[in-house]
Backbone as CSV, one residue per row, in Angstrom:
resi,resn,N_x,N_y,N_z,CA_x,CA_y,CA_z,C_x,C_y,C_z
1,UNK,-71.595,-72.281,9.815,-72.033,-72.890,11.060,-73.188,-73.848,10.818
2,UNK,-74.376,-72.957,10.135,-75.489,-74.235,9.935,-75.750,-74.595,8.361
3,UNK,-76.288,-75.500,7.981,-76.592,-76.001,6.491,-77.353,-74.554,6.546
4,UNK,-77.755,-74.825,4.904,-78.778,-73.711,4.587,-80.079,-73.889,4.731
5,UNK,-80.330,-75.012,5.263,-81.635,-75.240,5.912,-81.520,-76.259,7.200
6,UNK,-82.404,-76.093,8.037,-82.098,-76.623,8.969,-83.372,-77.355,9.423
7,UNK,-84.407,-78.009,9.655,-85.287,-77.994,9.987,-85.219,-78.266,11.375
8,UNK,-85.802,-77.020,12.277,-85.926,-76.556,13.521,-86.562,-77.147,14.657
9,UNK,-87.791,-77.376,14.094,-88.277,-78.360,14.725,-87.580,-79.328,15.697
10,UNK,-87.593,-80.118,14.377,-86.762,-81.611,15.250,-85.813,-81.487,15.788
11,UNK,-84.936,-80.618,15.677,-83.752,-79.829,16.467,-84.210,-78.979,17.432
12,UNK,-84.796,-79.035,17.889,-85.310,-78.541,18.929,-85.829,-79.392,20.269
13,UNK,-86.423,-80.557,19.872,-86.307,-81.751,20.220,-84.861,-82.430,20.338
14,UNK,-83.699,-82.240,19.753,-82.552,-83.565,19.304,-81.602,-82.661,19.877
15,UNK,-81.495,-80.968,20.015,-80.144,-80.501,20.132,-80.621,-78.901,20.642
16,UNK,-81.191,-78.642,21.653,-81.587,-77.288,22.036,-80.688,-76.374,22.239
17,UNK,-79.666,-76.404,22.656,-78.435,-75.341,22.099,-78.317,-75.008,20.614
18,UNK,-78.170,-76.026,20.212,-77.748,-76.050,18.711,-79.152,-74.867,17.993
19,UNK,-80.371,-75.440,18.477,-81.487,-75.036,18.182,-81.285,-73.834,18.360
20,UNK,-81.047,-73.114,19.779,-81.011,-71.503,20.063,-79.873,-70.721,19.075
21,UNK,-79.037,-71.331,18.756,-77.982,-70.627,18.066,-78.528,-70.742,16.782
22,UNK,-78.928,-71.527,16.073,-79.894,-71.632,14.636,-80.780,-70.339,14.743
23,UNK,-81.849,-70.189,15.471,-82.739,-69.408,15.121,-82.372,-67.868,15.483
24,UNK,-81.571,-68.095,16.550,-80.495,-66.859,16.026,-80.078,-66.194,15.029
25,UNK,-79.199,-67.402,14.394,-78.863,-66.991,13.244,-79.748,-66.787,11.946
26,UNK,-80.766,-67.396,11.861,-82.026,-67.027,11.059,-82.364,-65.786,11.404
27,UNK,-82.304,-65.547,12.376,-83.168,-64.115,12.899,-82.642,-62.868,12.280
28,UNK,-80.995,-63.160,12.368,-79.883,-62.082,11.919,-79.788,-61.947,10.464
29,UNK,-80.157,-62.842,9.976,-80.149,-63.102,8.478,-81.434,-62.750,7.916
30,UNK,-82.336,-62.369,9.084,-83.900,-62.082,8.311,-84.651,-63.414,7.259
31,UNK,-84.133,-64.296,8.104,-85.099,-65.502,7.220,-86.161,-66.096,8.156
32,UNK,-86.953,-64.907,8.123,-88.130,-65.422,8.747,-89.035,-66.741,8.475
33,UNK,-88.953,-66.752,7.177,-89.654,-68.315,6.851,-89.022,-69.412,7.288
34,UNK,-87.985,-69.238,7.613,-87.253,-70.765,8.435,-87.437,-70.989,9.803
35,UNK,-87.922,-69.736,10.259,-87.584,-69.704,12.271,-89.202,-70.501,12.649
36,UNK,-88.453,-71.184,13.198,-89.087,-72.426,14.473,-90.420,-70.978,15.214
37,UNK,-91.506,-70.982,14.508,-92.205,-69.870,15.645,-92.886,-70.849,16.431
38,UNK,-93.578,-71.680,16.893,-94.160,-72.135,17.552,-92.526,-72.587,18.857
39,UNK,-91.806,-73.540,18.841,-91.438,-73.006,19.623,-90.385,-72.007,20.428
40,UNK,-90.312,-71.389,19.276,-89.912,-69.623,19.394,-90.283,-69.201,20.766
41,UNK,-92.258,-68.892,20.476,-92.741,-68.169,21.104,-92.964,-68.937,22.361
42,UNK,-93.023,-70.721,22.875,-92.947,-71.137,24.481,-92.017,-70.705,24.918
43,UNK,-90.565,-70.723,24.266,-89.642,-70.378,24.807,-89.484,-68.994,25.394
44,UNK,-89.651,-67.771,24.489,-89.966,-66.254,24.809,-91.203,-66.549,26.291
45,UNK,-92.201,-67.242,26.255,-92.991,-67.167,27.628,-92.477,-67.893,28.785
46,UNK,-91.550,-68.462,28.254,-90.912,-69.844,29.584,-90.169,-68.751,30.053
47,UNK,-89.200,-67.825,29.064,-88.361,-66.792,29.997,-89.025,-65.947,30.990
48,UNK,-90.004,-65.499,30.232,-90.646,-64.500,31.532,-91.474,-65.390,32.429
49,UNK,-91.894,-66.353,32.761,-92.122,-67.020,33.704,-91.241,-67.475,34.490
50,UNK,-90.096,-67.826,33.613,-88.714,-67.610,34.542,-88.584,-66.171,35.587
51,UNK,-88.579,-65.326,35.208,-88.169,-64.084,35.261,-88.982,-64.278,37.169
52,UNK,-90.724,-64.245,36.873,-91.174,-64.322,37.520,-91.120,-64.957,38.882
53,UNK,-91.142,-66.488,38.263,-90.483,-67.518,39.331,-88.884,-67.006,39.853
54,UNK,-88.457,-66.467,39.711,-87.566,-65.768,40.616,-87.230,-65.195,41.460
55,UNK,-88.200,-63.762,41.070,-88.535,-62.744,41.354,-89.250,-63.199,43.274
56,UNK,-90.021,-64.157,42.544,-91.163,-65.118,44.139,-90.100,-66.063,44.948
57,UNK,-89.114,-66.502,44.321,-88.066,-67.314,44.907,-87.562,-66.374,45.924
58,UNK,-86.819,-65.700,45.363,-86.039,-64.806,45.839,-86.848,-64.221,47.138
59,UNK,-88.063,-63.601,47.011,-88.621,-62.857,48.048,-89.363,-63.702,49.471
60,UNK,-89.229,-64.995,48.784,-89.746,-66.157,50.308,-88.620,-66.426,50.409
61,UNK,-87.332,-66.575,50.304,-85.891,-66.366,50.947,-85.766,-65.314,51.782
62,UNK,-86.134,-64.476,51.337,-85.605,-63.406,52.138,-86.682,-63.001,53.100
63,UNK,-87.859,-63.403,52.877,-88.663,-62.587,54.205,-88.974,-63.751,54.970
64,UNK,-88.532,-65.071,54.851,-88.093,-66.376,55.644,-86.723,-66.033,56.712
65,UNK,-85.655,-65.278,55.699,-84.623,-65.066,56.768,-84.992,-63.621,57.775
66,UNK,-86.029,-62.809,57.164,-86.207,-61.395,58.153,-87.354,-62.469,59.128
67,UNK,-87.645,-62.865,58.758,-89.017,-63.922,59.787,-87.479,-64.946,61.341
68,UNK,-86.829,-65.242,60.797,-85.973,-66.250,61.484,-85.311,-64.578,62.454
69,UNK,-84.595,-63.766,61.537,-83.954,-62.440,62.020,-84.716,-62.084,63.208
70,UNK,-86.247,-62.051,63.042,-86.914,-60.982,64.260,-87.112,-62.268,64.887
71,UNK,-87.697,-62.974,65.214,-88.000,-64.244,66.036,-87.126,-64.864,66.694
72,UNK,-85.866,-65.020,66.298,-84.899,-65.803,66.990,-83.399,-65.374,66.557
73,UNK,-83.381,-63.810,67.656,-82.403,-62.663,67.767,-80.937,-63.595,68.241
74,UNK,-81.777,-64.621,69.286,-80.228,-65.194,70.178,-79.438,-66.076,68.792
75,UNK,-80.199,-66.098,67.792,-79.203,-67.174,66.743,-78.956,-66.453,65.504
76,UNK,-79.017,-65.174,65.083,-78.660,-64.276,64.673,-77.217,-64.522,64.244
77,UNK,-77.022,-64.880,62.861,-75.374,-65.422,62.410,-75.228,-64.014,61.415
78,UNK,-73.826,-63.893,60.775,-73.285,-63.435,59.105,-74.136,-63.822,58.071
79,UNK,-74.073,-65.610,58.892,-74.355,-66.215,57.720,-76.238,-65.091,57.066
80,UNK,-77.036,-65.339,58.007,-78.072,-64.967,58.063,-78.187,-63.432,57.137
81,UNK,-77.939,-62.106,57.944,-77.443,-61.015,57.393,-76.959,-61.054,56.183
82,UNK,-76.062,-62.083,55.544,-75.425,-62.250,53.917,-76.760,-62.824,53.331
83,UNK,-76.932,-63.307,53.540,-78.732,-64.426,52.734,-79.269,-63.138,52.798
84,UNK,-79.999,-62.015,53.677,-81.001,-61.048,53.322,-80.069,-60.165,52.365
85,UNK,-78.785,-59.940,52.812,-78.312,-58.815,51.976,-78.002,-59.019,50.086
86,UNK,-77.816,-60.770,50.298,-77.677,-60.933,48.493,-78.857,-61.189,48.579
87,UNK,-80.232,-61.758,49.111,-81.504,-61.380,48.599,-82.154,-60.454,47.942
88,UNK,-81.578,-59.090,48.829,-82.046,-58.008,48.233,-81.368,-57.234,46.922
89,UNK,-80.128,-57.522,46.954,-79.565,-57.130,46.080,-79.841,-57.696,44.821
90,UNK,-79.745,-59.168,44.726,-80.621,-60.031,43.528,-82.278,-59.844,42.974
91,UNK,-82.777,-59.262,43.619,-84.000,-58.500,43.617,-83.975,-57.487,42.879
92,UNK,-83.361,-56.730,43.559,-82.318,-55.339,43.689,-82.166,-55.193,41.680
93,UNK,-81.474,-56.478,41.498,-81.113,-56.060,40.013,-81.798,-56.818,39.795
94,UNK,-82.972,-57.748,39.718,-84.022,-58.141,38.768,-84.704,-57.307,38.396
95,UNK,-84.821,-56.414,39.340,-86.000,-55.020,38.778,-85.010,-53.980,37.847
96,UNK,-83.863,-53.994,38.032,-82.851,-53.233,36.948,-83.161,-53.738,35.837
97,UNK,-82.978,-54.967,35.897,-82.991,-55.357,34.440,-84.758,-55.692,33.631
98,UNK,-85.408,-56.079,34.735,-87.276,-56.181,33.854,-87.987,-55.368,35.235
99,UNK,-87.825,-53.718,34.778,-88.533,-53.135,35.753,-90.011,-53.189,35.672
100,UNK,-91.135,-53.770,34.624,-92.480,-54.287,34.711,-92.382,-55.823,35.807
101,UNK,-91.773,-55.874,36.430,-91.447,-57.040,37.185,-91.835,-56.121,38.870
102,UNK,-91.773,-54.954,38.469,-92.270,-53.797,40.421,-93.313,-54.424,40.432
103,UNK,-94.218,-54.224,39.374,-95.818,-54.295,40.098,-96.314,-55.528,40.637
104,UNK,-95.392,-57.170,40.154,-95.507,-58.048,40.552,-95.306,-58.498,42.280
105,UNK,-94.435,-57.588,42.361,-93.859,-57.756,44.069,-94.894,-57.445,44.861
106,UNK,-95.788,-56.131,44.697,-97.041,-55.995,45.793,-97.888,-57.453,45.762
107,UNK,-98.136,-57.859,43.960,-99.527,-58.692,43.925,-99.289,-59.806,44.707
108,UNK,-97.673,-60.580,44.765,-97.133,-61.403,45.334,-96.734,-61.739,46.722
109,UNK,-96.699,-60.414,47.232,-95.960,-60.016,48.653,-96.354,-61.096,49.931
110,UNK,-98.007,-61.141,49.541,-98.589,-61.549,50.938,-98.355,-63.263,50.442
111,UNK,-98.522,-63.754,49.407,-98.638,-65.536,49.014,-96.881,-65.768,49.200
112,UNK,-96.215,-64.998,49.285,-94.398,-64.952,49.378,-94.621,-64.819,50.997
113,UNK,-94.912,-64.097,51.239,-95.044,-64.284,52.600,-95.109,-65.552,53.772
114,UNK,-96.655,-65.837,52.812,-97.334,-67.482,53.968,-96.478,-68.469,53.885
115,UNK,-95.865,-68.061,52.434,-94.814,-69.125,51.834,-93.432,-69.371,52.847
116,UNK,-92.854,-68.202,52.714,-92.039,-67.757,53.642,-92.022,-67.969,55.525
117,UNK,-93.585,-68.350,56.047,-93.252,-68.385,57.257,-93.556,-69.983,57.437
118,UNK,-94.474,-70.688,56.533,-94.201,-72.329,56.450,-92.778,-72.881,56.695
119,UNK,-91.559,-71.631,55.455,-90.308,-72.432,55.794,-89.551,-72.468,56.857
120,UNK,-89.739,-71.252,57.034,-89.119,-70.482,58.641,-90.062,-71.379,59.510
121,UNK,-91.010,-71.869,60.005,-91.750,-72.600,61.006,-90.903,-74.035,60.872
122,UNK,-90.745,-74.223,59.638,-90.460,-75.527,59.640,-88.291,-75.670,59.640
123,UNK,-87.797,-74.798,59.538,-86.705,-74.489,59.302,-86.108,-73.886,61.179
124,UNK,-86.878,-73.695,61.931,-86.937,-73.039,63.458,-87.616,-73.968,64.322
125,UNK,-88.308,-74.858,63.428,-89.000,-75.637,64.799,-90.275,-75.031,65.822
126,UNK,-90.087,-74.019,65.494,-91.334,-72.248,65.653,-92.767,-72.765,65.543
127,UNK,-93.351,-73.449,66.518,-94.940,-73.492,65.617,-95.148,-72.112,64.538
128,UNK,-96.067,-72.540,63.509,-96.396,-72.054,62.975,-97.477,-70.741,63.530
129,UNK,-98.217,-71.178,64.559,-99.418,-70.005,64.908,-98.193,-69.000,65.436
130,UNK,-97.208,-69.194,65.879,-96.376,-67.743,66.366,-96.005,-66.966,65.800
131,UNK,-95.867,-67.190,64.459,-96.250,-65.905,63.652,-96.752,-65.090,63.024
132,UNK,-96.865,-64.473,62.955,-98.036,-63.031,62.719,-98.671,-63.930,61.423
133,UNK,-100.393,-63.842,61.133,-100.903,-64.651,60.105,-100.159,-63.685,58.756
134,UNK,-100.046,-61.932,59.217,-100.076,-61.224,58.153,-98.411,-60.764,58.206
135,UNK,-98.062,-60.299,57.362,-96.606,-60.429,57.748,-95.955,-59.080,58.547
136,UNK,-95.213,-58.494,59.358,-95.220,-57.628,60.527,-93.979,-56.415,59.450
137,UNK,-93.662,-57.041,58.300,-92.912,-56.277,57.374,-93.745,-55.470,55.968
138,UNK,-93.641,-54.391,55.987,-94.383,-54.051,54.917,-93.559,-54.134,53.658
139,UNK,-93.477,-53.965,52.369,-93.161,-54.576,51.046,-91.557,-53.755,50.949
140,UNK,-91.361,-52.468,51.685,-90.799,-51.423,51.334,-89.766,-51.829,52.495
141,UNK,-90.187,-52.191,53.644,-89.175,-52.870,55.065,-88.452,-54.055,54.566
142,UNK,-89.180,-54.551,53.618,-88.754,-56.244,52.833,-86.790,-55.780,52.328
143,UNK,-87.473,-54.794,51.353,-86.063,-54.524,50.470,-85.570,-53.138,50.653
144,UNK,-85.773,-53.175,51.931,-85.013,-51.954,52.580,-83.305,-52.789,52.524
145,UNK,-82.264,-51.556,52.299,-80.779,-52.236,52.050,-80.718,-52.486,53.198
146,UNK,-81.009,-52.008,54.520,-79.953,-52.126,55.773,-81.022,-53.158,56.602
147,UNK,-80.458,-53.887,57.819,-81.306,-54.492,58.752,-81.003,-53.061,60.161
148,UNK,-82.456,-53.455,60.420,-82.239,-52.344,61.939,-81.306,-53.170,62.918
């Protein structure tokens, strides 16, 4: 698949697939002196910042649609109910799979929140002062499976 040397670097720059499957294969082969560590290790932190940025995506989706849910009952769709229910479920298994990712949800809850009722204000037409400054859902009501 690859020469016997590859220099990583610049392939990393020129061909980033190519790149991930290289240092792969270095890795498996135990040739540590060839693997790209510098950017090895952005990449290993870009994932879990990924991870993160998700994790916050995901939860101003969904407490945007429980914000639209309690506020404006008469427009209450499927559509709505399906958005909280794969919210939570995508949540649901982010914490399956990087359960050091729980403790992030409290620290986040309330900045997911403000986040969350900017879109819903602006997504409803809702002034903004009509909704609660603090959010009227506690963290555990958020990713509760069922809606009342």
């Amino acid at each position: 698949m690859n020469p016997p040397f590859v220099n990583t670097k610049k392939l990393y720059d020129r061909d980033f697939y190519l790149w991930t499957q290289t240092i792969a294969q270095q890795l498996k082969e135990h040739k540590f002196d060839e693997v790209d560590i510098d950017n090895l290790i952005e990449e290993v932190e870009s994932m879990g910042r990924s991870e993160k940025r998700e994790l916050k995506s995901r939860l101003i989706v969904l407490l945007m649609h429980l914000i639209k849910w309690q506020y404006q009952p008469e427009k209450r769709s499927e559509s709505w109910r399906s958005t909280i229910s794969e919210q939570r479920i995508c949540i649901e298994l982010l914490l399956e799979d990087s359960p050091s990712l729980q403790p992030l949800l409290a620290e986040v809850f309330e900045d997911c929140y403000q986040r969350a009722r900017l879109k819903a204000s602006d997504e409803t037409g809702i002034k903004l002062n009509l909704f609660p400054q603090e959010s009227p859902f506690t963290l555990e009501e958020t990713l509760r499976r069922y809606l009342n």
